[in-house]
C-alpha positions in Angstrom: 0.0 0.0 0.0 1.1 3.8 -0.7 0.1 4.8 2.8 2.0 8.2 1.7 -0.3 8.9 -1.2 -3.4 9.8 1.3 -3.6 13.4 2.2 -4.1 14.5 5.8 -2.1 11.3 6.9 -0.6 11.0 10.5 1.9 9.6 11.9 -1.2 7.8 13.9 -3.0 6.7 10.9 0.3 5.4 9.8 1.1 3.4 12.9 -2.7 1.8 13.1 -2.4 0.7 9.5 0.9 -0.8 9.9 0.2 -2.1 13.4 2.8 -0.8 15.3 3.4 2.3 17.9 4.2 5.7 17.6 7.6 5.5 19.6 9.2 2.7 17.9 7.9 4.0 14.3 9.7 7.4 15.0 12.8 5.9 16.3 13.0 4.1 13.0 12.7 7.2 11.3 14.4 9.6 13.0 17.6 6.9 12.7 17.1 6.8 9.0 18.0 9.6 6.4 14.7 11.2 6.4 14.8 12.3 10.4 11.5 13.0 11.0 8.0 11.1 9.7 6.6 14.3 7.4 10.1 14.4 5.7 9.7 10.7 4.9 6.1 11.1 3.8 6.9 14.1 2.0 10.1 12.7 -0.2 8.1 9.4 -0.6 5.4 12.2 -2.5 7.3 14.1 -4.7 9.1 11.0 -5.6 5.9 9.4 -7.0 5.4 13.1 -8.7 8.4 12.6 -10.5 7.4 9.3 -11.8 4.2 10.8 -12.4 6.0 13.7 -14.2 8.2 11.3 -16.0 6.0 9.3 -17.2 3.3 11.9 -18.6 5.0 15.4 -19.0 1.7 16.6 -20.4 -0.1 16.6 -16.7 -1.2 19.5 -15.1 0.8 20.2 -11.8 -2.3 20.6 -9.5 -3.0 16.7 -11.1 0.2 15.9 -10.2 0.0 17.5 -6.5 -3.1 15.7 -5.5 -2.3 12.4 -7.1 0.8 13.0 -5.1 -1.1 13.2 -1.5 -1.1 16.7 -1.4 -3.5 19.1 -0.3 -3.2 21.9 -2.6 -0.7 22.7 -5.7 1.1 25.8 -3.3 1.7 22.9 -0.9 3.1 20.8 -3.4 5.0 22.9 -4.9 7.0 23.9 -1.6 7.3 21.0 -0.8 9.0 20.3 -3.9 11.3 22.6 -4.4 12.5 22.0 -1.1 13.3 18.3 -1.8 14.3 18.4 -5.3 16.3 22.2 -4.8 14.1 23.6 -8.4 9.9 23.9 -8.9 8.0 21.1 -10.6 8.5 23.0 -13.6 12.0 23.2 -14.0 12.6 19.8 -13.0 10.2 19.5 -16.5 12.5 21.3 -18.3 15.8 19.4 -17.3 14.2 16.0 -17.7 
């Protein structure tokens, strides 16, 4: 399951799903490269963006956003910049 693709997701939705407890989840991630659960849920995002981006340059961004798990295309594209360093756009136009 793409747990991550769900907007509004918690780190308590996330540990019910999965069966397991907040403390134990977090230690897991905070040892990890991602350090804390909403930069884990928000790489694992823009990561399926860029497949989604990849795959079908033709989409429009907002698409791409919500098919993403985001709430809105300004979140999405913060959130992508700040994890890919450039805007959906100009990750376009160097693919």
């Amino acid at each position: 399951e793409k747990l991550y693709l769900e907007d509004h997701l918690t780190m308590s939705d996330w540990t019910q799903r999965m069966h397991t407890n907040k403390n134990y989840l977090g230690e897991v991630i905070a040892r990890s490269r991602y350090e804390s659960f909403y930069k884990l849920i928000n790489t694992l995002r823009i990561e399926h963006a860029c497949q989604l981006l990849d795959t079908d340059p033709s989409l429009k961004m907002e698409q791409v956003g919500f098919e993403s798990g985001f709430s809105s295309g300004s979140a999405f594209s913060q959130v992508f910049k700040r994890v890919k360093g450039v805007s959906p756009s100009e990750y376009l136009k160097g693919s």
